[in-house]
C-alpha positions as a printed NumPy array, in Angstrom:
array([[  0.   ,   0.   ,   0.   ],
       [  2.839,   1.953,   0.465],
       [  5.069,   2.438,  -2.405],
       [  6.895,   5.492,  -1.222],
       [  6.576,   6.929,   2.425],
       [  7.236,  10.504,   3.602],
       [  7.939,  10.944,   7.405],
       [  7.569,  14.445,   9.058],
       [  8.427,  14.964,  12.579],
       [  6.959,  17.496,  14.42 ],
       [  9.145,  18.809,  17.682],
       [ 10.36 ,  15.677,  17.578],
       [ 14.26 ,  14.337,  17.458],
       [ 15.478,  11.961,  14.868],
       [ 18.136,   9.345,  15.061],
       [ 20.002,   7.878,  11.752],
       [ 22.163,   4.757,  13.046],
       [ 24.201,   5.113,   9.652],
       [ 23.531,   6.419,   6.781],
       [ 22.438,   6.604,   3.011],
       [ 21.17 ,  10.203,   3.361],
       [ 19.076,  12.791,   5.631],
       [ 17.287,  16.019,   4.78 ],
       [ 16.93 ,  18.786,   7.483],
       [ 15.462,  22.197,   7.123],
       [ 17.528,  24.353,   9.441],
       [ 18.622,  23.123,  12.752],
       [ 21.709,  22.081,  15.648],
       [ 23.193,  18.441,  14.531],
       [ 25.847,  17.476,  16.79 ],
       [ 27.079,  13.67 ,  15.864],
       [ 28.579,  10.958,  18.368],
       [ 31.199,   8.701,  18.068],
       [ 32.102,  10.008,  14.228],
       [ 34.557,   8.887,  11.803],
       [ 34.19 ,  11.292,   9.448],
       [ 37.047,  13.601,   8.351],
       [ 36.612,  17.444,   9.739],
       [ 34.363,  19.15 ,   8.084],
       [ 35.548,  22.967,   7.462],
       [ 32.494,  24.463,   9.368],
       [ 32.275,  21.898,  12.234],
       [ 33.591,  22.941,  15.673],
       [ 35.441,  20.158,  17.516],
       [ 33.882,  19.679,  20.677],
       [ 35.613,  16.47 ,  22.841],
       [ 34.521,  13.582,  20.615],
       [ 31.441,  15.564,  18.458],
       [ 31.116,  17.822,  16.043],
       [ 28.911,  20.841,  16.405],
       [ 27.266,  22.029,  13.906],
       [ 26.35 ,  25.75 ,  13.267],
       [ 22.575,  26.48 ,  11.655],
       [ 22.108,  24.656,   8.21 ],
       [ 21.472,  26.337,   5.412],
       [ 20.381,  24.736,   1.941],
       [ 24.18 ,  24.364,   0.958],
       [ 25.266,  23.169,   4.101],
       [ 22.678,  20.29 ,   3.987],
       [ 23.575,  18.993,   0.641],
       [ 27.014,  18.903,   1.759],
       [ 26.169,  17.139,   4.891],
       [ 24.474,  14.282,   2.735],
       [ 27.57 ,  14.014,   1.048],
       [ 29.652,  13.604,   4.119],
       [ 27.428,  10.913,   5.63 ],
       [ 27.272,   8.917,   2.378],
       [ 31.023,   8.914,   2.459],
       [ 31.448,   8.427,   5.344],
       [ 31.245,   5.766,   7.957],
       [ 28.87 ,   7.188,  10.392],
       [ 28.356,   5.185,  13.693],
       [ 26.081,   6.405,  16.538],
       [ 22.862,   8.727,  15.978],
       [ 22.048,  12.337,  15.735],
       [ 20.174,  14.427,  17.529],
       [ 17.668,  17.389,  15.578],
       [ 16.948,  20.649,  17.479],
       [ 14.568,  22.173,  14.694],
       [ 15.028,  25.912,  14.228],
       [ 11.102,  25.605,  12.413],
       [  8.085,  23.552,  13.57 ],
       [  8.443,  20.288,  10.966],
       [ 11.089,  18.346,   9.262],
       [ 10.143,  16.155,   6.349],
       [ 11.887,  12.627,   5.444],
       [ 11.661,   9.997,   2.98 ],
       [ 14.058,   7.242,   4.422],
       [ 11.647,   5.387,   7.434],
       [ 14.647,   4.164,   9.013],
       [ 14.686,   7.216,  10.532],
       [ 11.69 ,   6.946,  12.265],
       [ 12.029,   2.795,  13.607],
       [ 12.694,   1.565,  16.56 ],
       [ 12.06 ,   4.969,  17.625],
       [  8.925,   6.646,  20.455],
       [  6.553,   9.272,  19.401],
       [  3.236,  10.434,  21.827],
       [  1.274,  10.6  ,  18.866],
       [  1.142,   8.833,  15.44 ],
       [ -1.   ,   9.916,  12.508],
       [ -1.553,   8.257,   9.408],
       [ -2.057,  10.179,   6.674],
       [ -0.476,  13.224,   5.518],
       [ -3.254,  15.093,   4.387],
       [ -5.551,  18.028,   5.218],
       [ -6.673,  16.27 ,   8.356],
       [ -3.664,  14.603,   9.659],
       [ -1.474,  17.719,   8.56 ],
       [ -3.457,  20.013,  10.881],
       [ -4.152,  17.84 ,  13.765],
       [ -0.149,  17.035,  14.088],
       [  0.312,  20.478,  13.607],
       [ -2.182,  21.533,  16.679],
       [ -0.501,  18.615,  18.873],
       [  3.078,  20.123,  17.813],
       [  2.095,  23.482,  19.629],
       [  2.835,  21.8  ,  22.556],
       [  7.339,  21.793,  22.824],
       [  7.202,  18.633,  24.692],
       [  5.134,  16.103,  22.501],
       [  6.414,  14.439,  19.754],
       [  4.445,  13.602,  16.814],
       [  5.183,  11.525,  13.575],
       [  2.852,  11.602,  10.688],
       [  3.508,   9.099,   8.11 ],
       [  2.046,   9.961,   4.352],
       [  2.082,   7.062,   1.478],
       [  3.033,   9.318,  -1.16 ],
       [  5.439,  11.619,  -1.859],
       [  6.595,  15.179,  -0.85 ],
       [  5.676,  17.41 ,  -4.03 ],
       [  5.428,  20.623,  -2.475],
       [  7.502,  22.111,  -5.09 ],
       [  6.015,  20.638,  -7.724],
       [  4.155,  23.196, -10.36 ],
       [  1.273,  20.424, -10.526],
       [  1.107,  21.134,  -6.877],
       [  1.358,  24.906,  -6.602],
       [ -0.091,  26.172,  -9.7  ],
       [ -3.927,  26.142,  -9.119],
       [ -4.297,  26.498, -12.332],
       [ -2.319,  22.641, -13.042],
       [ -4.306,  20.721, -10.229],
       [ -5.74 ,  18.742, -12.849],
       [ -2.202,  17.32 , -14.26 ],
       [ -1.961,  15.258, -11.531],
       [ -5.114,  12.92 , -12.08 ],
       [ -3.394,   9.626, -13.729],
       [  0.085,  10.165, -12.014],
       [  1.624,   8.989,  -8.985],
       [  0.203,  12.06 ,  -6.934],
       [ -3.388,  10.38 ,  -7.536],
       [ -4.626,   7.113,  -6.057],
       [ -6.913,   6.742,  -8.971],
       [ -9.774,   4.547,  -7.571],
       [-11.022,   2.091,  -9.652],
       [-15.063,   1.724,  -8.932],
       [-18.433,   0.37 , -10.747],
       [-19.544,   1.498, -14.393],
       [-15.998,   1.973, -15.119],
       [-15.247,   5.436, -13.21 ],
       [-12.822,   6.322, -11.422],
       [-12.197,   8.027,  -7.84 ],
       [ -9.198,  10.236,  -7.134],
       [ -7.598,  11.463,  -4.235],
       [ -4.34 ,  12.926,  -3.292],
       [ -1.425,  10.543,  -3.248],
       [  1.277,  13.338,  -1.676],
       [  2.332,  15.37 ,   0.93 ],
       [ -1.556,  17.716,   1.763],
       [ -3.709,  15.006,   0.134],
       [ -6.474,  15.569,  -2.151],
       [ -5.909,  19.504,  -1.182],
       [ -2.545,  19.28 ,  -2.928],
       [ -4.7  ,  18.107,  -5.897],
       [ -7.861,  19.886,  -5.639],
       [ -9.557,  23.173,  -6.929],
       [ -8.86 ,  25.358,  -3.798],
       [-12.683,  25.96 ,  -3.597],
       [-14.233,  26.805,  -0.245],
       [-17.58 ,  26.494,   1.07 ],
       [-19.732,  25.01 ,   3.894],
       [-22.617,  23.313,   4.556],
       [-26.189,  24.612,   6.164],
       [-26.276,  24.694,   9.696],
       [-29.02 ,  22.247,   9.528],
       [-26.941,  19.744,   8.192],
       [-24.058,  20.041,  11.193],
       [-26.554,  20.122,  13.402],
       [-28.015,  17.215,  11.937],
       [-24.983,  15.146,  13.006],
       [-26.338,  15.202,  16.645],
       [-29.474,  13.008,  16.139],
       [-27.178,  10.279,  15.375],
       [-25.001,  10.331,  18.15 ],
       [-25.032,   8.204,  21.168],
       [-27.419,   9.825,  23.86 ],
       [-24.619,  10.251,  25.786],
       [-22.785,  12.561,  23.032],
       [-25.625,  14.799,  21.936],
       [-23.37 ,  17.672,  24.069],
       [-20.017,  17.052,  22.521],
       [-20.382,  20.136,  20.36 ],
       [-21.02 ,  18.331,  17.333],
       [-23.645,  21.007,  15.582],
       [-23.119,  24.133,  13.964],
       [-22.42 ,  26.115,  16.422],
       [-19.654,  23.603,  18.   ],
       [-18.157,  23.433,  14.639],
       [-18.272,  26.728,  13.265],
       [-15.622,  28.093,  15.663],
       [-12.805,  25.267,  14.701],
       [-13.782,  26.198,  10.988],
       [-13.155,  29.636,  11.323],
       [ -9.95 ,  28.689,  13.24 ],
       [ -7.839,  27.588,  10.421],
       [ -8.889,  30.776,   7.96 ],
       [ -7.179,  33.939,   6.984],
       [ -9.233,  35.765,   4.47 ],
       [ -7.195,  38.4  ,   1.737],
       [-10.267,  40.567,  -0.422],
       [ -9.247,  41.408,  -3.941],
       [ -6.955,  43.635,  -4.342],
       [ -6.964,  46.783,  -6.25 ],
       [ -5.465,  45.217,  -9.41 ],
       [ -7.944,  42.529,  -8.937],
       [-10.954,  44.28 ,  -8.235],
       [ -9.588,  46.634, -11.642],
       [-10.225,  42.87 , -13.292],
       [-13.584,  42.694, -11.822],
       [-12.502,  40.591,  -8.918],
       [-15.827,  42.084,  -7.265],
       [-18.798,  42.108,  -9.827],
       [-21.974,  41.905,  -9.007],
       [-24.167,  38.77 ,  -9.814],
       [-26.999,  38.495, -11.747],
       [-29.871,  36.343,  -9.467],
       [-30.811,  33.221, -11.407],
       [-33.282,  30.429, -11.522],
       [-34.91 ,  32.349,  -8.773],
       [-31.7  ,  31.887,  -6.815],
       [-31.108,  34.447,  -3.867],
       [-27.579,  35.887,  -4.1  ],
       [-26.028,  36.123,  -0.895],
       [-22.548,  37.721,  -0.51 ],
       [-21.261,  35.137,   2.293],
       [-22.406,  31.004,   1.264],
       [-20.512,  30.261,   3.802],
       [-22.786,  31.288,   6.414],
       [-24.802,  28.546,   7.675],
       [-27.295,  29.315,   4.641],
       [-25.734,  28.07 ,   1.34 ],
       [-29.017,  28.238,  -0.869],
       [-27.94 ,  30.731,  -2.481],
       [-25.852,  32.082,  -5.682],
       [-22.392,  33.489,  -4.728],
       [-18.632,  34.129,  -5.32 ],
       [-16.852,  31.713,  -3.269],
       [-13.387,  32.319,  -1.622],
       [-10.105,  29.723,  -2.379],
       [ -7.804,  28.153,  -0.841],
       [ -4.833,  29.906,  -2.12 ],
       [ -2.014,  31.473,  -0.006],
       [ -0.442,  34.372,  -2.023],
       [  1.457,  35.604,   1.092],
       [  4.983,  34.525,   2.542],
       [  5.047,  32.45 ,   5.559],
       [  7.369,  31.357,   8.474],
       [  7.169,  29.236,  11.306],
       [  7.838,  29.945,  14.954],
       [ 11.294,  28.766,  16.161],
       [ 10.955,  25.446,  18.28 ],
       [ 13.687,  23.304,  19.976],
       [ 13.461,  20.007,  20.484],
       [ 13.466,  17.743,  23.947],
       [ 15.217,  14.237,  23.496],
       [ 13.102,  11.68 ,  25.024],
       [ 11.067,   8.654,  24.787],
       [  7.765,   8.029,  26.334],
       [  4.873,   5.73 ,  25.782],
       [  2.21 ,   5.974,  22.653],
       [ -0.134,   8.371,  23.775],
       [ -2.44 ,   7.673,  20.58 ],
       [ -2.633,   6.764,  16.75 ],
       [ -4.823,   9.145,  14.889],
       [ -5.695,   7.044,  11.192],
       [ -6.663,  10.164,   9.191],
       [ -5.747,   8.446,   5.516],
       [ -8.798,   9.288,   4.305],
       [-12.442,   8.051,   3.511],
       [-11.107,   5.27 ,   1.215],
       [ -7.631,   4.386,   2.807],
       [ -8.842,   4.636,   6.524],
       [-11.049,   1.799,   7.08 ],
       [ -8.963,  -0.417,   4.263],
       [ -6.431,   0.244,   7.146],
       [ -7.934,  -0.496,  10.038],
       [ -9.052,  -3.814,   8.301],
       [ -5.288,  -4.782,   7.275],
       [ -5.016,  -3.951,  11.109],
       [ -7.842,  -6.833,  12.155],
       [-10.65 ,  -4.104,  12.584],
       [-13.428,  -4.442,  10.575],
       [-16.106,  -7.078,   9.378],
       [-15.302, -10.474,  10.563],
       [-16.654, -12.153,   7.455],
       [-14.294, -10.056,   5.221],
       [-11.437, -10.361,   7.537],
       [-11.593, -14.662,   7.878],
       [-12.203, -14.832,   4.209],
       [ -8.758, -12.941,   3.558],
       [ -6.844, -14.725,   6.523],
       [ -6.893, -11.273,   8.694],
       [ -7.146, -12.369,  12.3  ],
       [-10.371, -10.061,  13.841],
       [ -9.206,  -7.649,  16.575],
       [-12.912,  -5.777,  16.332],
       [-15.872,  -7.544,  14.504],
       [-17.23 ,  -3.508,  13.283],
       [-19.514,  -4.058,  10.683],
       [-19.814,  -0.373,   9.883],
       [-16.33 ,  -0.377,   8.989],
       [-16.165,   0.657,   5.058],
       [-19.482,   0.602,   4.87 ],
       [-21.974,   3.655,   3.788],
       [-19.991,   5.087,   1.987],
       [-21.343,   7.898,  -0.128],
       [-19.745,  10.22 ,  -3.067],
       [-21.138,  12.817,  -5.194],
       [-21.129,  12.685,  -8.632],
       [-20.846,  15.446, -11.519],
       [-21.726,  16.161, -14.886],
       [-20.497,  18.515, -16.919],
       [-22.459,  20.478, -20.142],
       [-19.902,  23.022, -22.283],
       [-21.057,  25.781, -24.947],
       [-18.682,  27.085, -27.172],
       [-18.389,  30.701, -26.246],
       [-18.052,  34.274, -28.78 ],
       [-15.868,  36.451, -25.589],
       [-12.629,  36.96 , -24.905],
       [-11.291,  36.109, -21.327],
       [ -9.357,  38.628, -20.575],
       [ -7.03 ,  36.945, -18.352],
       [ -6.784,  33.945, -16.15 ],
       [ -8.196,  33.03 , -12.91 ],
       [-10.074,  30.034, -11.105],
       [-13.919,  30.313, -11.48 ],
       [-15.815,  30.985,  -8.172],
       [-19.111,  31.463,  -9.109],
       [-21.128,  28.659,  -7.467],
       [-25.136,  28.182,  -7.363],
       [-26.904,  25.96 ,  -4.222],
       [-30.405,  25.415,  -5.521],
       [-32.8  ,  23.437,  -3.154],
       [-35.046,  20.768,  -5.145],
       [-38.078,  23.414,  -5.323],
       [-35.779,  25.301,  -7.236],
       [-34.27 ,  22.954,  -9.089],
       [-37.993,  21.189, -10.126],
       [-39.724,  24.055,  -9.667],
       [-40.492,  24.576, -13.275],
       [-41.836,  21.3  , -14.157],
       [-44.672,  21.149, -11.03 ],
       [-45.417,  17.076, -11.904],
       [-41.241,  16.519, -11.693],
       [-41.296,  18.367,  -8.226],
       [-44.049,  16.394,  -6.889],
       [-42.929,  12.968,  -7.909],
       [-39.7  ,  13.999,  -6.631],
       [-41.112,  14.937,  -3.023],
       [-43.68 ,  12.07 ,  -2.718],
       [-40.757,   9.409,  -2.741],
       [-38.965,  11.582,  -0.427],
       [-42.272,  11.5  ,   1.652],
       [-43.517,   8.024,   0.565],
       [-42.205,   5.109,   3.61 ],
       [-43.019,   2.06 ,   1.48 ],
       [-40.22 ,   4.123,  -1.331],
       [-37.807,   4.431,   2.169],
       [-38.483,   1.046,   2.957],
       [-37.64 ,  -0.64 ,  -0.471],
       [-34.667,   1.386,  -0.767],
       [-33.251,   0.861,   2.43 ],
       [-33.453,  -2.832,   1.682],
       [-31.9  ,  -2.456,  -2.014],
       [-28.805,  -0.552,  -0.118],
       [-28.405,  -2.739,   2.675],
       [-25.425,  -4.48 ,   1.467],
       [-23.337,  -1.251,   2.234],
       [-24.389,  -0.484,   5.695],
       [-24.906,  -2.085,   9.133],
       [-28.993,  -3.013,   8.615],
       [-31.86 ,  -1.64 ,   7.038],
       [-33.075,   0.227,  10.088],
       [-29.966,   2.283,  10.108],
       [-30.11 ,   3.236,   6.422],
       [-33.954,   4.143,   7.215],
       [-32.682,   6.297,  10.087],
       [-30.138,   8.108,   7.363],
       [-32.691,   8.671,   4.514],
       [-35.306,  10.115,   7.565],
       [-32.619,  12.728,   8.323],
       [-31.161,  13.439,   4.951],
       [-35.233,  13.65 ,   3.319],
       [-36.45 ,  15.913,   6.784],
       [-33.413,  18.083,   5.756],
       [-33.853,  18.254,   1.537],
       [-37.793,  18.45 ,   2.175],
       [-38.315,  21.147,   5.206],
       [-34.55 ,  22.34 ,   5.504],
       [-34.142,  23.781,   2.011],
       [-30.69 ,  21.789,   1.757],
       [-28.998,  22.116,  -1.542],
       [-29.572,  18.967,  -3.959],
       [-27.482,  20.565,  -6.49 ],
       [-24.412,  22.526,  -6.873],
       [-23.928,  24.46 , -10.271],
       [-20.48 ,  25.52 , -11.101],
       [-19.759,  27.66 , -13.336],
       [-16.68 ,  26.68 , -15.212],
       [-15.292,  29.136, -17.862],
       [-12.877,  26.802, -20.208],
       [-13.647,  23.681, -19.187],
       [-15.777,  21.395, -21.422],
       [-15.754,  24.53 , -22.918],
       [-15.336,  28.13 , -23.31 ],
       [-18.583,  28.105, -21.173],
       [-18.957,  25.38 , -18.553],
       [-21.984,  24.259, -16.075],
       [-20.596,  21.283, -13.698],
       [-23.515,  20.001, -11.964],
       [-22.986,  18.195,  -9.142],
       [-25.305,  15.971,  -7.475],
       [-24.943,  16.631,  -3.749],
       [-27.25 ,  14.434,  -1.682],
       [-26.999,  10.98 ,  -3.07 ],
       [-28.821,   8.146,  -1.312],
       [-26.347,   5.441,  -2.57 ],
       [-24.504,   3.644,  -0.243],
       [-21.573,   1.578,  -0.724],
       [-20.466,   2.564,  -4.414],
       [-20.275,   5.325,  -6.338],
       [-23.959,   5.321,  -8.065],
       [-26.115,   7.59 ,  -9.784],
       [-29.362,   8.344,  -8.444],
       [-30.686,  11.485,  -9.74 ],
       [-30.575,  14.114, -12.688],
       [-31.099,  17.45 , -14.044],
       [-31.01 ,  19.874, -16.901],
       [-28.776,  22.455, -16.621],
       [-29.104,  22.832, -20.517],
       [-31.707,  25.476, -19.694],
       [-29.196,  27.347, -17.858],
       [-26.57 ,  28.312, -21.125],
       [-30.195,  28.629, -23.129],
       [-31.243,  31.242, -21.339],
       [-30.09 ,  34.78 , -20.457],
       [-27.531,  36.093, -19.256],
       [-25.185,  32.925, -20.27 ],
       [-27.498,  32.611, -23.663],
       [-25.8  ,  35.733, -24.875],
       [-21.987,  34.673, -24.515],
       [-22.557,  31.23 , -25.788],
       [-22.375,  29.927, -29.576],
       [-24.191,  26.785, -28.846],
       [-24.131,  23.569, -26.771],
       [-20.93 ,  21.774, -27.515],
       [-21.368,  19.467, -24.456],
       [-23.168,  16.156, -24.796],
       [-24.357,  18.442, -27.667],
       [-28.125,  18.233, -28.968],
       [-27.012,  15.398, -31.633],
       [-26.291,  12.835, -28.175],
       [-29.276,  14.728, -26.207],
       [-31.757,  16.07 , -28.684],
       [-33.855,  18.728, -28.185],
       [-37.921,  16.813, -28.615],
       [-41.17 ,  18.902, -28.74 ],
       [-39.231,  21.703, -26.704],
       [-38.498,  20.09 , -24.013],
       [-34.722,  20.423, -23.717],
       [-34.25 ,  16.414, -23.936],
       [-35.807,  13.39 , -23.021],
       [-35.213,  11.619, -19.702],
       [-34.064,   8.259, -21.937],
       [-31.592,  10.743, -24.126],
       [-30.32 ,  12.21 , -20.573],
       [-29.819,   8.874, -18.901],
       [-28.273,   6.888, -21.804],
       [-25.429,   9.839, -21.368],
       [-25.486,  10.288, -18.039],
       [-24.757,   6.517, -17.707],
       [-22.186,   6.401, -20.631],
       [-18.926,   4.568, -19.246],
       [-16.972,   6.818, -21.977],
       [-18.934,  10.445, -20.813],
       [-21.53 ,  11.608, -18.51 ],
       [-20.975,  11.391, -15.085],
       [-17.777,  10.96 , -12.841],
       [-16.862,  11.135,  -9.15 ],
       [-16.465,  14.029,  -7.429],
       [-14.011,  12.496,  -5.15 ],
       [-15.956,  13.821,  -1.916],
       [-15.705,  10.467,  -0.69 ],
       [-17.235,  10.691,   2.969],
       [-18.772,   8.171,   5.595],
       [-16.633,   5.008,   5.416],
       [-16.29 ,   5.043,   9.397],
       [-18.816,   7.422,  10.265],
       [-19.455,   8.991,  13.93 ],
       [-22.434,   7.72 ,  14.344],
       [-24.221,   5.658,  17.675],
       [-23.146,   1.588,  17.218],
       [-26.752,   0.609,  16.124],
       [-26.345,   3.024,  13.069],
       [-23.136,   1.336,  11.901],
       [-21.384,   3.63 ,  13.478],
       [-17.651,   3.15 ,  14.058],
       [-16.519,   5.951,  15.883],
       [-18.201,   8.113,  19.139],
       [-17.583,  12.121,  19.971],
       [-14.566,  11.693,  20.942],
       [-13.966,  10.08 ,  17.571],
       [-12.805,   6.825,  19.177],
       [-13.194,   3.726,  17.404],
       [-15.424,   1.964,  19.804],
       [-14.119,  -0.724,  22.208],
       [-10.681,   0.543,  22.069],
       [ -8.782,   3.092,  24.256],
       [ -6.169,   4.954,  22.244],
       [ -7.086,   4.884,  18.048],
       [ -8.918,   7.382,  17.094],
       [ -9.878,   8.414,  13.058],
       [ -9.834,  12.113,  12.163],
       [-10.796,  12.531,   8.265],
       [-13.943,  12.742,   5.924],
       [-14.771,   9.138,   6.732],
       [-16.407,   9.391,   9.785],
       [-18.682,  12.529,   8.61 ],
       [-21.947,  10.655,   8.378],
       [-23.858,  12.07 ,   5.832],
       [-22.895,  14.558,   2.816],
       [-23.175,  18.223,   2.798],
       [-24.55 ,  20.381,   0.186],
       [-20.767,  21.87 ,   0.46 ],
       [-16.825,  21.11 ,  -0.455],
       [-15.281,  19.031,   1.909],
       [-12.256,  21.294,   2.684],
       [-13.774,  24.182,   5.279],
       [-16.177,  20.954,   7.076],
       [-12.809,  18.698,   7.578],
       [-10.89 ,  21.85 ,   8.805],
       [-13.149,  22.693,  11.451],
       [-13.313,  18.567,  12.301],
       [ -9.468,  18.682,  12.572],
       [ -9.026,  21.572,  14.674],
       [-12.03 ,  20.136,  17.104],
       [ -9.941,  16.81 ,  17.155],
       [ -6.951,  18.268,  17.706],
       [ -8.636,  20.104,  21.319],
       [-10.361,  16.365,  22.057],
       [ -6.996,  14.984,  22.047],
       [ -5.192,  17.744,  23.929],
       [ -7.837,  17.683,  26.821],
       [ -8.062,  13.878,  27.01 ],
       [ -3.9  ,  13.705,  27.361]])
């Protein structure tokens, strides 16, 4: 599983017993028992050398010293900055860290980071993948997408011949991603507390627990003059009935609205940090690989289904059902129209649209009451509860699920839909449509539609736009006016070579959810039954947001890193 391995210790010391290479960034080395010849900047000291602060230079030429050399004995880091990144794990064996996280994403990166605050804990987070931070692919937010197909993407195989990515590098699937930025309603956070244990309904778990750790890990830089000159702040034009709202990330996303990116334009430094030399007992493992790699770890590790486990010779440490189970992903599709404007420059589109399904139906009134009816209907819940139950602890606890998830999309106004507007990609004009809410468990399955044809047809897109391009009315035809038939649609939508693909939002995999739901972890985000392994990623979010994962998994990060601080 892992093909390459990047180490990064955090306040932490690290010993080399002899050597093929290290990397430092900056620090005190002082080597015991050396043969090495005297180094021109070293400063004897009895039997060490002391070394002054590193720079770039002085590193390279250390490598070159210990790769000559015959190096007996171990080093000892004092870091001059909070992290120091590594490639070779035989720095990291047979040595003692309080905390261990697995995964070197957006999760795992910030909850080692919170832990680090603290001089005297020592933290290792281990990432599969590589460190590409100066990669262009990485950096570039305009490149993201070279990475899909290389060895910075997982690349997911799944059903109907799609494919799932995530980030295989140093930052995860944000290393990978579009930057974008947005949250959830509040309905849906606070949602996540009718599924908790009775017991954990007051672990802060809602919207208003939450929205303080999101806001936590945010720095926010308006448009600047030379931007705004670009028309960085024009206005919007309402559409589809739409409210625009100059903040979606409010706690009330339905709405149309400019949304902010990840993207940090300014220099950065960290705060100096020395390092204690010392070993103590593991405090905790934190598994926060992800909503696909977690729980295929924490099976390889004996926790999981027994059934799955005995059939591939895995001895069972905990029989969890729930484990890789109800698993949900949104899906996209994507409609282009050739366009007749120049672009004037460059720049990531942020225009996003959060219609709720009266908006989204509400111009075909038979459409919009079919649609709530089965949301309504419990003989509809019933049936599909059974037809899913292969991907989740029972039938009663997918019932439970589509109560919640119809109660919100019915009475909460949560957005089914997410329409991104995409100028240059399928074409000059682009509508992604995502599908936000899907009731598929397990696989990565498409359960609803729409038309966002109507959308470049009509004004104020209709009058940039030099015709569909993307299916194009030859693969959906236009019949008696009515912008396609629901055959035409599906045929494309369901085209292994075209229509719809992931959105890699994987979530749910070991959701925080009470035992009898499937759950797999509590509040404390504890797998159950054991004392000291905890998962912090999208996996245990329990149902999907009418959002981007990013701002939601900051804000469960930061909380995670405060449970595990107070608990230690």
């Amino acid at each position: 599983m892992f093909d390459t391995m990047v180490l990064a210790t955090y306040r932490s010391r690290t010993y080399h017993s002899s050597g093929d290479g290290i990397w430092l960034y900056g620090g005190v080395v002082t080597f015991h028992d050396h043969q090495l010849s005297s180094p021109s900047s070293a400063i004897p000291v009895g039997n060490r050398w002391t070394f002054g602060i590193l720079d770039d230079d002085d590193i390279v030429g250390l490598v070159g010293l210990i790769v000559r050399g015959q190096f007996r004995g171990f080093q000892t880091v004092q870091s001059l900055s909070a992290y120091g990144v590594n490639t070779d794990p035989i720095l990291a064996h047979g040595q003692s860290f309080d905390y261990i996280v697995v995964g070197g994403g957006l999760a795992g990166t910030t909850v080692a980071a919170r832990l680090a605050e603290n001089s005297e804990v020592t933290v290792l987070l281990v990432e599969a993948g590589s460190d590409n931070r100066t990669d262009e692919i990485v950096y570039d937010i305009y490149a993201y997408s070279q990475a899909f197909g290389t060895d910075l993407d997982w690349e997911w195989p799944t059903d109907q011949g799609k494919t799932m990515r995530g980030g295989k590098t140093l930052g995860g699937s944000t290393s990978i991603n579009g930057a974008h930025y947005t949250r959830g309603m509040q309905a849906q956070y606070d949602a996540w507390t009718t599924l908790l244990e009775t017991s954990d309904v007051d672990a802060g778990w809602n919207w208003e627990g939450i929205f303080g750790y999101m806001q936590k890990s945010e720095a926010f830089s308006a448009p600047n003059s030379q931007q705004a000159a670009k028309g960085a702040e024009s206005s919007l034009i309402p559409m589809l009935c739409i409210e625009h709202c100059p903040d979606v990330n409010g706690g009330a996303s339905n709405c149309v609205s400019m949304t902010p990116l990840t993207i940090d334009w300014h220099d950065t430094s960290c705060n100096s940090n020395y390092l204690i030399e010392h070993r103590k007992p593991l405090k905790e493992i934190i598994v926060a690989a992800g909503a696909i790699q977690s729980p295929a770890l924490l099976q390889l590790s004996g926790i999981g289904d027994s059934s799955l486990l005995n059939s591939l010779d895995i001895g069972t440490n905990l029989d969890m059902k729930g484990v890789g189970r109800n698993l949900q992903e949104q899906t996209m599709n994507s409609l282009g129209a050739g366009g007749n404007f120049d672009y004037g420059g460059e720049g990531p589109s942020d225009c996003i649209a959060y219609p709720n399904i009266y908006q989204v139906f509400g111009w075909n009134e038979t459409a919009l009451q079919v649609a709530v009816d089965q949301l309504n209907d419990s003989s509809v819940r019933s049936s599909w509860a059974a037809s899913q139950s292969a991907s989740a602890d029972s039938q009663a606890a997918l019932e439970k699920n589509y109560e919640v998830q119809a109660g919100l999309i019915l009475n909460g106004n949560a957005p089914i839909v997410e329409l991104f507007y995409d100028t240059g990609f399928p074409d000059d004009i682009g509508i992604d449509l995502w599908q936000l809410l899907p009731f598929s468990r397990g696989n990565v399955s498409i359960t609803t539609s729409s038309e966002p044809r109507r959308i470049i047809a009509s004004p104020p897109l209709s009058s940039l736009s030099t015709g569909e391009t993307v299916p194009g009315t030859r693969v959906v035809p236009n019949t008696n006016g009515n912008f396609g038939s629901d055959q035409d649609w599906k045929s494309w939508i369901l085209d292994p070579s075209a229509g719809f693909a992931a959105v890699n939002h994987a979530i749910g995999t070991a959701p925080m959810m009470r035992q009898e739901l499937g759950g797999v972890v509590d509040a404390q985000l504890k797998i159950y039954n054991t004392t000291n392994v905890r998962v912090v990623d999208a996996s245990i979010l329990p149902m999907q947001l009418s959002a981007h994962l990013s701002a939601t998994l900051y804000g469960v990060a930061e909380k995670a890193a405060d449970i595990i601080k107070a608990s230690n």
